[in-house]
N, C-alpha and C positions, 0 to 999 in steps of 0.2 A: 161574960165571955163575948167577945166583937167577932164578928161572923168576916170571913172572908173577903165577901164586896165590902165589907165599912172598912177592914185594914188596906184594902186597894185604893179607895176613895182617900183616904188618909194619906198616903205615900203619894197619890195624884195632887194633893191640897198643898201639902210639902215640896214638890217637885216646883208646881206653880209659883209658892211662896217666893221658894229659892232663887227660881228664874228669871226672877219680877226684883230679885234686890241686887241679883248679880248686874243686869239692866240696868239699875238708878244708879248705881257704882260707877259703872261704865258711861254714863252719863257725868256724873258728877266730877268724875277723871278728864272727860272731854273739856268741860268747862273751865277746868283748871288748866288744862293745857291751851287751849284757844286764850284766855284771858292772858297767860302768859304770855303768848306767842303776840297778840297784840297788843301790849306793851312791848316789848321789844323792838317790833317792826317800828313802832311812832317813837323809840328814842333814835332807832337809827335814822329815821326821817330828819329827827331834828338835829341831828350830827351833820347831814348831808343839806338838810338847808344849812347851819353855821355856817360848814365850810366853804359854800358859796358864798358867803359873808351878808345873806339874807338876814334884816333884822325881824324877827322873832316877837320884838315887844310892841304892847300896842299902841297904837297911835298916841303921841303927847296930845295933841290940839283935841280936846276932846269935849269942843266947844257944842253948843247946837245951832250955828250958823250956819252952817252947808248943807249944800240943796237934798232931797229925800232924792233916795232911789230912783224914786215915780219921776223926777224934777219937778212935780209940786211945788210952791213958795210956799 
């Protein structure tokens, strides 16, 4: 027979558990909606560069003859 404080302690451990998964949930919901939200935002980026008729693709010459950053030779 569990004595009173162990059934408290018990409901306490339980409370915690619970707290602690409803959290990771709510965590884990966030992340899905941020991820979402940031794909979105970077398609409509790339709608709004097209429409300025910015090209998108990367450079053809993609030679190693031009100068570094640094203009190092």
């Amino acid at each position: 027979m569990s004595s009173h404080v162990e059934n408290e302690i018990q409901a306490r451990i339980a409370r915690v558990r619970a707290e602690a998964e409803r959290k990771r949930q709510e965590r884990e919901e966030l992340a899905r909606r941020r991820a979402a939200g940031l794909a979105k935002r970077h398609a409509q980026k790339l709608r709004r560069l097209a429409e300025k008729g910015l090209d998108l693709a990367p450079p053809v010459d993609l030679s190693n003859e031009t100068l570094a950053a640094s203009g190092a030779l």
